[in-house]
N, C-alpha and C positions, 0 to 999 in steps of 0.2 A: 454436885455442890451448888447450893442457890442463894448467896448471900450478898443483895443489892450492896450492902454498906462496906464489905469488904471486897467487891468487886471492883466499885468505884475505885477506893483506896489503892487495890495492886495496878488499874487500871494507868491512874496517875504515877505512880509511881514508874512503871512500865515506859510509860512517856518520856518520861523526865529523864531516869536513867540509862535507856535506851537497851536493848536486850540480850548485850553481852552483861552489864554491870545487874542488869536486874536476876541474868541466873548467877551471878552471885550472891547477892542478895538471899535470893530462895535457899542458897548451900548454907548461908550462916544462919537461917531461920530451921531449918533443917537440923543442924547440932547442936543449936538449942543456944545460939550466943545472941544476947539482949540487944536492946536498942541504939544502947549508947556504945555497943562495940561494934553494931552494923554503922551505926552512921558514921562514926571515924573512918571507917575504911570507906567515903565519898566527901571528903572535908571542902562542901559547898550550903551553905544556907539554905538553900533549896530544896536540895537530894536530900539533905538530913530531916528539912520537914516532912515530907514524903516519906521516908521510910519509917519515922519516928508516928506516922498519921497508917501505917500497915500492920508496926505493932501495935499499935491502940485498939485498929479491928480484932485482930488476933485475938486480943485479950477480953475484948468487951463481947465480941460474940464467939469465948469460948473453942476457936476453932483448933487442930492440932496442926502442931508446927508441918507435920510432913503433909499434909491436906493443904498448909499455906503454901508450901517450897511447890506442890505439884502443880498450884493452881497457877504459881509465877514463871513457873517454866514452860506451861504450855501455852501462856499471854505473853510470852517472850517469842517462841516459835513461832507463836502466829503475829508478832511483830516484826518477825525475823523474814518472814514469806513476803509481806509485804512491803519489808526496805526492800525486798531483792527488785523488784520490779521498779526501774529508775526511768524516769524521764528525764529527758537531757534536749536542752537547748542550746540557739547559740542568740548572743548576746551580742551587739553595738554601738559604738559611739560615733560619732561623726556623718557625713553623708548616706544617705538614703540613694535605694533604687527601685524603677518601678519595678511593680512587679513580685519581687520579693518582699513579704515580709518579714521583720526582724523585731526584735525588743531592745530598746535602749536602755543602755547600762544606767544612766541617769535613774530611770522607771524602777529596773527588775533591783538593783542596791538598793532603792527605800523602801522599794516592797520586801525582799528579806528580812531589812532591821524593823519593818514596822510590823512585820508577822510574828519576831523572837518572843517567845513567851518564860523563858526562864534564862536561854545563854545567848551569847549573842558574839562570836569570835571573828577579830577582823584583824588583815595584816597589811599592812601599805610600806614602800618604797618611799613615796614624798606624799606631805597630804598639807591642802589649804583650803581655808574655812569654805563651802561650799553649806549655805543656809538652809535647804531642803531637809540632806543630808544629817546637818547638824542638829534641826529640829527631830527627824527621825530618831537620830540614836538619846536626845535631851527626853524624848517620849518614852523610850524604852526604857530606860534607867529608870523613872518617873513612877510605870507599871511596875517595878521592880525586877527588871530583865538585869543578869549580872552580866555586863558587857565589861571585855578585853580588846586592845586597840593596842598591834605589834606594829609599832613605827623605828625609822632608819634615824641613824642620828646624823648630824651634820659633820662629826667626828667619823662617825662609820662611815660616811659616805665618802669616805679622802679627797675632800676636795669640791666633787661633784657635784651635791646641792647648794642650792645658792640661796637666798634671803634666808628667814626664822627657820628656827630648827620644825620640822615636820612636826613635832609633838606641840607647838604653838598652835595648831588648828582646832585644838581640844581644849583651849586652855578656860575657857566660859564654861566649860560642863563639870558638874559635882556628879559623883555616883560611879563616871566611868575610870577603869584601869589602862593605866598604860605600862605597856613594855618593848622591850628593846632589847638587841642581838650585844653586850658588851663587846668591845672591841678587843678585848682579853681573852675573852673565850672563843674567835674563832684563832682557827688554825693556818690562815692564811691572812695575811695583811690584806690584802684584794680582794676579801670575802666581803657580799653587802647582805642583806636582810633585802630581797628585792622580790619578797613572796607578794602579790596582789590576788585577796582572798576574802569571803563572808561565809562564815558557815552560823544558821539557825537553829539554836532546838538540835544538833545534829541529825537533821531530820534535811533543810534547802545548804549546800553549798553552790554559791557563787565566785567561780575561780576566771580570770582574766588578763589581761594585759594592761588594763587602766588602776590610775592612782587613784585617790580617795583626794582629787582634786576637780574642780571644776572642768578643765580642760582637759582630766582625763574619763569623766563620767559625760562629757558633752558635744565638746568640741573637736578631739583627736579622733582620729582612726584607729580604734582601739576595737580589739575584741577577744568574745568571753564564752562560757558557758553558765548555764544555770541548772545544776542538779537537784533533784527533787525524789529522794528515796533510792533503793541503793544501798549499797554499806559504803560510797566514796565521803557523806557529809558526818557520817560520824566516824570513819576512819581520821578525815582531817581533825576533826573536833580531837580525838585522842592523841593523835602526833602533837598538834599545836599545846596539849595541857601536858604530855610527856615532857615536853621541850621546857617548861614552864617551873615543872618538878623536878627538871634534874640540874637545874640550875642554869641551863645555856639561854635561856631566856628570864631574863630579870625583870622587876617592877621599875620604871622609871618616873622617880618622884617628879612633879613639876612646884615651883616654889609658890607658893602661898601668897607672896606678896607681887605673881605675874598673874595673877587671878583674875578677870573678871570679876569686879562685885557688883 
C-alpha cells in the first residue's frame, strides 16, 4: 500500500494518540464505525481532529476499512518498538560539581513544555510564579497545546503551605486547566496531592522531587529524572487522565475577577 496522503494522516494520528489508542482506532475502522463514533471514544480536540483528518483519507482515496485498520496497527507496532527503547536521565537543582555533568531542572522543565505539541500534563505539590516557566507554558497554550496543571490546595495541604494558594501562580494564563485532588475524595485526612511531574506528547516525562517553583527548579537540592520513550510517559499520561475521568481529580475553577487583565 503506497498512499502519501493517507500515510501522513495515520501517521499523525499515530502521534497524537499514541499506539495503544491508535489500535483501537484501526478496531473501530475495522467494523465499520464512523467518524463521529471513533472520535467520542478520545473526547479531546485534537485526537478528534486527527481521526476525523484519517477518515477523510479513507474516503477520499477510496481505501478499505481493513487495508486502513492494518496499515494502523503495523504504524502502531512500529511505534510501539520505538517507545520501548527509553532514555533516561537524571536531572538537578541546586549546586553543581566538577566533573559531573548534569541538567538542570530549570533547563530540561522548559524544554519539555516548550517541546508539547498537543498535551502537555503537569502536577506540583506548591507552585509560584517563576517567569521562564510561565512564559513556556503561556507559549504552548498560545500553539494550541491542551495543558493541565494538577496543584495542592491550601485546604489540602492541612495546614502546611503557607502564602496564596499554589493555583495563584497561574492565575495570568488563559487557555491553561487546572485541577486538584478534592479533599473529599481522599481516603485519608493526611493524604496530599505531592505528585512532582511533566509529561509531553506522552512521548518526554519529567518526574522529580522539585516544585513548579523557583527555589524548587533552581535553588534547592532537588532531583529528577527525564524520560524520553519507553511506555513510562504515556503510561503516566493515562493514569494522570484516568484519575481525571473517574472523578478523583477535578477541575479547579479560579475566579474571574483574580485574573490578570
Amino acid at each position: 500500500m503506497s498512499n502519501p496522503r493517507f500515510e501522513a494522516a495515520a501517521a499523525s494520528a499515530v502521534a497524537v494518540l499514541g499506539p495503544q489508542r491508535a489500535r483501537t482506532l484501526a478496531a473501530l475502522i475495522e467494523q465499520g464505525r464512523g467518524p463521529e463514533y471513533a472520535a467520542a471514544e478520545f473526547p479531546s480536540p485534537r485526537t478528534s481532529g486527527e481521526i476525523r483528518e484519517v477518515y477523510r483519507t479513507i474516503r477520499a482515496e477510496d481505501i478499505p476499512g481493513a487495508l486502513a485498520a492494518a496499515y494502523l496497527r503495523g504504524l502502531s507496532a512500529a511505534w510501539s518498538d520505538r517507545r520501548d527503547q527509553a532514555e533516561v536521565r537524571t536531572v538537578w537543582s541546586g549546586p553543581s560539581t566538577p566533573g559531573v555533568p548534569v541538567r538542570s531542572t530549570a533547563r530540561v522543565l522548559t524544554e519539555v513544555v516548550r517541546k508539547a505539541r498537543t498535551e502537555l500534563l503537569a502536577m506540583t505539590y506548591s507552585a509560584r510564579p517563576y517567569r521562564p516557566l510561565l512564559q513556556a507554558l503561556a507559549d504552548a497554550t498560545a500553539r494550541g497545546v491542551e495543558v493541565h496543571v494538577v496543584v495542592e490546595t491550601r485546604e489540602g495541604a492541612g495546614g502546611l503551605l503557607d502564602g496564596p494558594e499554589p493555583a495563584a501562580a497561574f492565575r495570568s494564563m488563559s487557555g491553561l486547566r487546572l485541577w486538584h485532588w478534592p479533599v473529599d475524595r481522599r481516603e485519608h485526612r493526611s493524604a496530599r496531592q505531592h505528585a512532582k511531574l511533566a509529561v509531553a506528547d506522552r512521548r518526554v516525562l519529567f518526574l522529580g522531587s522539585a516544585n513548579l517553583t523557583e527555589s524548587g527548579v533552581r535553588r534547592n537540592l532537588e532531583a529528577g529524572v527525564v524520560v524520553r520513550g519507553g511506555t513510562a510517559p504515556e503510561r503516566a499520561a493515562e493514569h494522570i487522565r484516568a484519575l481525571m475521568r473517574q472523578g478523583t481529580l477535578q477541575p479547579l475553577p479560579f475566579p474571574e475577577s483574580s485574573r490578570t487583565r
